[in-house]
N, C-alpha and C positions, 0 to 999 in steps of 0.2 A: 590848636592842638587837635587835629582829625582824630577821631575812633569810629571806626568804621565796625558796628556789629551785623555780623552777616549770618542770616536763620535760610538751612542750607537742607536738604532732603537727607535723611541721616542714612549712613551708608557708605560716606565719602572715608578713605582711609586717612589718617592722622597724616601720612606724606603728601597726600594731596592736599589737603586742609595747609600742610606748612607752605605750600608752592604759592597756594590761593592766597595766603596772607603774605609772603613775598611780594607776589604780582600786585597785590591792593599798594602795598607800601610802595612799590619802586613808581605806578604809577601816578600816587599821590604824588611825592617829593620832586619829580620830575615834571611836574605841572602847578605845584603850589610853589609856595616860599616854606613850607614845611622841610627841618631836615627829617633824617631816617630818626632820631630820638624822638621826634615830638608825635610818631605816627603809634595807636594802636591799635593791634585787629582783636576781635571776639569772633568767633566761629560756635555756632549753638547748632544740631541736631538737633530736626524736629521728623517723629515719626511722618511717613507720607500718610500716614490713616489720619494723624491729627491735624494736616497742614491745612484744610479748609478752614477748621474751626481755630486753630491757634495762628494762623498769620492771614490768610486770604478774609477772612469773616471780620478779623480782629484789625489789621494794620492796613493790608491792601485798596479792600475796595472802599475805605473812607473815607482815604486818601489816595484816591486815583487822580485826583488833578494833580496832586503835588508830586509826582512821582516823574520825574527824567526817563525813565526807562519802563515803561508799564508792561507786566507780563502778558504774552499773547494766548491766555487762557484763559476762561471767565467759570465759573461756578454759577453762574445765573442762568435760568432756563430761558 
């Protein structure tokens, strides 16, 4: 059962967020065995002031080897 929780620059409008969590879902089901029931999304707003210390300090770069897709930004001097 995918849940895909996505912490996203807050800002995004509520219609774009439902597209986002569309496009997550149709891409899941369309590459798993997952149907559309068993898929679901979370969408968290995180201020851009707090997102060094709440995702990049906290999740990111801990786990930079385990990440598929690693952001082309770094917060390290």
């Amino acid at each position: 059962m995918p849940h895909i929780h996505l912490k996203i620059a807050a800002g995004q409008s509520e219609e774009n967020k439902q597209k986002l969590a569309d496009l997550f879902t149709k891409v899941i089901t369309e590459n798993t065995e997952n149907p559309d029931e068993a898929v679901s999304v979370a969408i968290e707003d995180i201020p851009k002031e707090d997102w060094k210390d709440a995702v990049y300090d906290k999740e990111i770069k801990p786990n930079i080897e385990a990440l598929y897709k690693k952001p082309g930004y770094s917060f390290d001097e």
